[in-house]
N, C-alpha and C positions, 0 to 999 in steps of 0.2 A: 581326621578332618580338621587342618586348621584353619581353613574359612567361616565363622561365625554364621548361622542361617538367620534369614530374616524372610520378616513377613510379607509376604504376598501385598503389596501393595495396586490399586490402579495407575492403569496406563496413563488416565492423566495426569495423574502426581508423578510419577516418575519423569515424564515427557517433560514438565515445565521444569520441576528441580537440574533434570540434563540442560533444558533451554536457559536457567539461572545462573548454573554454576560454569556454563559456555561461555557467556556472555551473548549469546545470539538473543534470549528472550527480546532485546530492542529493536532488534534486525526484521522477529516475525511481527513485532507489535508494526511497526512500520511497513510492511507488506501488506497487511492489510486492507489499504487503500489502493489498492489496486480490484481487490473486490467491492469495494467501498461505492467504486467511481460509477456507476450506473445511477444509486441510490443520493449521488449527489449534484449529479448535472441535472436527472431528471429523463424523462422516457424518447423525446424528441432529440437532444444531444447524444445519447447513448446509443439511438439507433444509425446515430453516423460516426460512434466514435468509441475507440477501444482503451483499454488503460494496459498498456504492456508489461510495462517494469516498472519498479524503483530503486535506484545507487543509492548504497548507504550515507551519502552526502547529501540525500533527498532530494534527488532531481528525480520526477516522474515524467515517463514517458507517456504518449499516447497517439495511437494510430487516429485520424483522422482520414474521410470519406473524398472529401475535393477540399481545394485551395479557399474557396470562399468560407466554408466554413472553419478552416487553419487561421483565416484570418480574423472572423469573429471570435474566436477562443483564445486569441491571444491576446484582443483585447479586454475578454474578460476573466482571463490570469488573475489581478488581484483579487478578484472577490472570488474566482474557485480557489485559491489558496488560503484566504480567509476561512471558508465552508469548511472545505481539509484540513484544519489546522484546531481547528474547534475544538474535537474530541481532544478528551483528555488522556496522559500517560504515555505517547505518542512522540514519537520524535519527530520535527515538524518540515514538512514538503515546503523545500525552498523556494521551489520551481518545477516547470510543466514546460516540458520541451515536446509541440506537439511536430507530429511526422506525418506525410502521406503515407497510407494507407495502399498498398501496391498489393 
């Protein structure tokens, strides 16, 4: 045997040291918000509005319910990007390109 044996370590420590030494650990910290986005618009937006994706260049997408409310959410871009932007350690969501919802 020349492969060294090592100790049994957990799946979480392995999983992040993989996500470290990948360079993705940035990639899932930024995913995140996409589960985030219920817990940040609030219960009345969320029930019209989906958080799809996000491009590593942090543009986040989101399904939205009809056009009226596409249009009040993009007027309030700045300040949901403010909310999203808060958390710390986070690479930060440039922008919110919202979509109908088909």
């Amino acid at each position: 045997m020349t492969e060294k044996k090592r100790k049994p370590m957990p799946l979480a420590d392995a999983l992040s040291g993989f996500l470290a030494r990948s360079g993705l650990s940035r990639r899932v910290a930024q995913a995140t918000v996409v589960d985030e986005w219920p817990q940040v618009v609030g219960p009345q937006i969320a029930a019209v509005t989906k958080a799809l994706s996000i491009t590593p260049d942090g543009t986040l997408f989101v399904a939205v319910s009809t056009h009226g409310w596409m249009t009040e959410l993009s007027l309030m871009e700045p300040q949901l990007l403010r909310t999203l932007n808060s958390s710390e350690g986070r690479a930060p969501i440039r922008k919110i390109r919202f979509q109908l919802r088909r």
